[in-house]
N, CA and C of each residue as an Amber inpcrd file, in Angstrom:
protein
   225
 -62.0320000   0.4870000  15.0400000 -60.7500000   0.0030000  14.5660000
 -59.9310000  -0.4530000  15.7720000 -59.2530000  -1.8210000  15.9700000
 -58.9040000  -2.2250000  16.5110000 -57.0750000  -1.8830000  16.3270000
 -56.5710000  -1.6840000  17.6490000 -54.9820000  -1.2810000  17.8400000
 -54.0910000  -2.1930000  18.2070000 -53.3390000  -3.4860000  17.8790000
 -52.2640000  -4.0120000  18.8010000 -50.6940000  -3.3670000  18.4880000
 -50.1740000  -4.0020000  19.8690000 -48.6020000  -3.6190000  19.3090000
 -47.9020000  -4.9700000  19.5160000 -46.8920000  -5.0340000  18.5040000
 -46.0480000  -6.1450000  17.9130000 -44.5880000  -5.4280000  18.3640000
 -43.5510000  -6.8060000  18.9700000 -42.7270000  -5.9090000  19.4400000
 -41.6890000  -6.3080000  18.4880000 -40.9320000  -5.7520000  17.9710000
 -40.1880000  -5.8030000  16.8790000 -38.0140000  -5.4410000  17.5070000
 -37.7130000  -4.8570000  16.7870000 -36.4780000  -4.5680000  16.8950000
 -36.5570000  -3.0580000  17.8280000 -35.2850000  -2.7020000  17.9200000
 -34.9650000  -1.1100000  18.1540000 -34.8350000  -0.1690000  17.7070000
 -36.1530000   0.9190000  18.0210000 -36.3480000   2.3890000  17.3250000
 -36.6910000   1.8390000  15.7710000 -37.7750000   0.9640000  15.7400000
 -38.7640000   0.6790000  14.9970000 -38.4950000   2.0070000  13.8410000
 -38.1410000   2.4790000  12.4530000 -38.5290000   3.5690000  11.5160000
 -40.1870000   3.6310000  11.1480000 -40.0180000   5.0870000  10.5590000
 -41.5270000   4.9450000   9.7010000 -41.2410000   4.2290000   8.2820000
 -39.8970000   3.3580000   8.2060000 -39.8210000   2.3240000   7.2640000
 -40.8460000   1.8070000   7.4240000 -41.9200000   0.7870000   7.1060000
 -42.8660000   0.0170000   7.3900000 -43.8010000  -0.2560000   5.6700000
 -43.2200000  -1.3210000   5.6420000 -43.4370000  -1.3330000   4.1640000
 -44.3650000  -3.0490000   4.1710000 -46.1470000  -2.9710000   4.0550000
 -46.2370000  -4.5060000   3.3120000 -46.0360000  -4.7510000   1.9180000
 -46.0020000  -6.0630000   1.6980000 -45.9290000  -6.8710000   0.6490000
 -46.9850000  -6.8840000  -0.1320000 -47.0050000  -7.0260000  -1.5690000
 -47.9770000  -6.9050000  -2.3860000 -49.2630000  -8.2900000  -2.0320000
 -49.1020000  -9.2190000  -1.1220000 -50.2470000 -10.0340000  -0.5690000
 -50.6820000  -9.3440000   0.1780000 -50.5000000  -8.2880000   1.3380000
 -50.6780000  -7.1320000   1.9910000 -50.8480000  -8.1690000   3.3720000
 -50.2240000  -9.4890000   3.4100000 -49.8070000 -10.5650000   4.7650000
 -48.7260000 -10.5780000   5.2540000 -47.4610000  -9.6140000   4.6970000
 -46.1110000  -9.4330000   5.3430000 -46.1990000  -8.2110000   5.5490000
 -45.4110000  -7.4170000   7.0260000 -44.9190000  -6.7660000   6.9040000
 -43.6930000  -6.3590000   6.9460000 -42.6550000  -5.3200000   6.3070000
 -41.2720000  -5.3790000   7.0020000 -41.0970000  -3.9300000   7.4420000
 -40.2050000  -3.8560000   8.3130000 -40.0640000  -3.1120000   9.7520000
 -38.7140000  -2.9250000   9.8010000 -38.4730000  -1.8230000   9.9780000
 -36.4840000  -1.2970000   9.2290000 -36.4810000  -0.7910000  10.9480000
 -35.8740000  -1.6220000  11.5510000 -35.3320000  -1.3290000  13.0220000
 -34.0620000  -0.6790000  12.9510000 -34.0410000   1.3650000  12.9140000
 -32.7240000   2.0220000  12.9570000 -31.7170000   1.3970000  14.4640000
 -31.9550000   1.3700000  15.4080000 -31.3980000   0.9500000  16.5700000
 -30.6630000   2.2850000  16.7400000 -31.2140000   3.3770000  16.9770000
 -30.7840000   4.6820000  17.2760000 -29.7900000   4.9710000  18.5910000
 -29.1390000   5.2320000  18.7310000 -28.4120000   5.4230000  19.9860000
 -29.0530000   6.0970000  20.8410000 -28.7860000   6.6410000  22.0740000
 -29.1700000   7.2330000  23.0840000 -29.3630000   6.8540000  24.5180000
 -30.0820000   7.3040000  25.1250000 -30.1850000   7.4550000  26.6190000
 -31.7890000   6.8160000  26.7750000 -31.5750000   5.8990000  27.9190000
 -33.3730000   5.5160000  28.1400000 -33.2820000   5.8640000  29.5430000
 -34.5430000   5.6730000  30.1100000 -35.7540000   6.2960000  30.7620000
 -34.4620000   6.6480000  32.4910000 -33.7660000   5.7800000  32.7660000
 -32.5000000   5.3250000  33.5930000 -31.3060000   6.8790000  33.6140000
 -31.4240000   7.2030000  32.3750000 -30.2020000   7.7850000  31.6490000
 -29.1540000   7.1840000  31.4880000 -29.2600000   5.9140000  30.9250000
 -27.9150000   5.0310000  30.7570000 -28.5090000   5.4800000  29.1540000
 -26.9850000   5.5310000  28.6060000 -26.1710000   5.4960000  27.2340000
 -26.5070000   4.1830000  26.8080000 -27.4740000   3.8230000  25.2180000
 -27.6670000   2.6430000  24.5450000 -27.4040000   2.6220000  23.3710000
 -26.7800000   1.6680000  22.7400000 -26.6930000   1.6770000  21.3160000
 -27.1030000   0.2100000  20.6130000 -28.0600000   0.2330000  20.5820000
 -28.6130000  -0.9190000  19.8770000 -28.1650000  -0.9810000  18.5220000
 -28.2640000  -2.1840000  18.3530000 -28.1560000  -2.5930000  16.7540000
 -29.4290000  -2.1940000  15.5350000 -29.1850000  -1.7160000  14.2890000
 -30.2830000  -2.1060000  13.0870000 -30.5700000  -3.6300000  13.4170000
 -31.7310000  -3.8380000  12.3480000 -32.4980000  -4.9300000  12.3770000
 -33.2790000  -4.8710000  11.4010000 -34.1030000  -5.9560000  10.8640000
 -35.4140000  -5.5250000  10.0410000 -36.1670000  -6.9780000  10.4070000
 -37.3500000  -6.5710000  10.8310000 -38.2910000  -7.3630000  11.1700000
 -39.4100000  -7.5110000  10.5200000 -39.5470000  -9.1130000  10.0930000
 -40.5820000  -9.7540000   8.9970000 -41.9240000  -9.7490000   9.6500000
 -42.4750000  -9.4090000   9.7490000 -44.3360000  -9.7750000  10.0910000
 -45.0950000 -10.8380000   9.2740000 -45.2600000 -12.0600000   9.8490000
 -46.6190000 -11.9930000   8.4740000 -47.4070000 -13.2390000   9.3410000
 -48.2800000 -12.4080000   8.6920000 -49.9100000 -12.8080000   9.3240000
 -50.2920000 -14.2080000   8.8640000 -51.2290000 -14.6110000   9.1390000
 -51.4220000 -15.8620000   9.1470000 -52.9610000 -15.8920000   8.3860000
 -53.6440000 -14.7690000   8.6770000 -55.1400000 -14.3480000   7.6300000
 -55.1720000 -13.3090000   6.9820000 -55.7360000 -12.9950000   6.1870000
 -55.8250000 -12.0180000   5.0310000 -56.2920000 -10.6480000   5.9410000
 -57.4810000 -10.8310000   6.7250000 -57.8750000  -9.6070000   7.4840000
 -56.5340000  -8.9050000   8.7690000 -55.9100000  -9.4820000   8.9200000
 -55.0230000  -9.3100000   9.5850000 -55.0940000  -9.5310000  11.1980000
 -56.5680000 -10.4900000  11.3830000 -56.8970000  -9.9080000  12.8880000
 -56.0130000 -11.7230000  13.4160000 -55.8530000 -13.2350000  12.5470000
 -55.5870000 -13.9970000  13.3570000 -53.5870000 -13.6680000  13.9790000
 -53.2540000 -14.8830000  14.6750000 -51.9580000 -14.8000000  14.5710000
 -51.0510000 -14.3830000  13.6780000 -49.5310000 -14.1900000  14.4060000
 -48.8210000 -13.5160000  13.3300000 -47.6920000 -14.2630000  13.7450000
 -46.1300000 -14.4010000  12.7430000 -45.1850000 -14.7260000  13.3570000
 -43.8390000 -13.5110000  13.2150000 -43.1100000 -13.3600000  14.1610000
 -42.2560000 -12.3510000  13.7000000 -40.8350000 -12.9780000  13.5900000
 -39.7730000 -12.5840000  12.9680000 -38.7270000 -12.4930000  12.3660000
 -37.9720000 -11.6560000  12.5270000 -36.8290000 -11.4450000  13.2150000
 -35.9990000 -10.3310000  12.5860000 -34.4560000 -10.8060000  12.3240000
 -33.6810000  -9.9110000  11.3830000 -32.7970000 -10.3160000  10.5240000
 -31.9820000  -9.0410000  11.2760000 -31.0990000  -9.7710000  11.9790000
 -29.5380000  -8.2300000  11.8550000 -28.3300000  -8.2700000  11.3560000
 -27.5380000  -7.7880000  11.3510000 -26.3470000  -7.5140000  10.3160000
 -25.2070000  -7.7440000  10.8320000 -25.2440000  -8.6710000  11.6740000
 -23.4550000  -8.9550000  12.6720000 -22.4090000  -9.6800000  11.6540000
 -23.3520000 -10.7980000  10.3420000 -22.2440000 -11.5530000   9.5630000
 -21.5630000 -10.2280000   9.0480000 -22.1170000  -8.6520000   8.8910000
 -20.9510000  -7.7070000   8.1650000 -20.2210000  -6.8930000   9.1490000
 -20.0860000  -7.5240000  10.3130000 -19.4790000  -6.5750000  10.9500000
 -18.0790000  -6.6880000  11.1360000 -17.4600000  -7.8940000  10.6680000
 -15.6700000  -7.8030000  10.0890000 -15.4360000  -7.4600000   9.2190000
 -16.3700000  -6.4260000   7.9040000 -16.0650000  -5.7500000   7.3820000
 -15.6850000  -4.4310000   7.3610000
């Protein structure tokens, strides 16, 4: 079984939900606050990031997407 990694949004969830073609995936990026490797203070944004493959087996190209939430943030 073959492993890649896809780089997506920040603090990736075990959201991870495909689509009933089983060629999308979506990817609920919490954007968790905290401290990285530095100890600097981060607060990334949510996100949710689209996957979708380009073959049914999942092994050709893929394109990614992600969607964040700034149009609600003057609410």
């Amino acid at each position: 079984m073959a492993f890649f990694v896809i780089p997506v949004g920040a603090s990736p969830a075990s959201a991870i939900v495909f689509t009933k073609d089983c060629q999308t995936l979506l990817v609920a990026n919490e954007g968790e606050a905290g401290r990285d490797a530095d100890g600097q203070f981060l607060d990334p944004e949510g996100s949710v990031s689209v996957i979708k493959f380009q073959s049914s087996d999942l092994s050709g190209p893929y394109v990614v997407r992600t969607a964040d939430f700034r149009k609600f943030d003057e609410r």
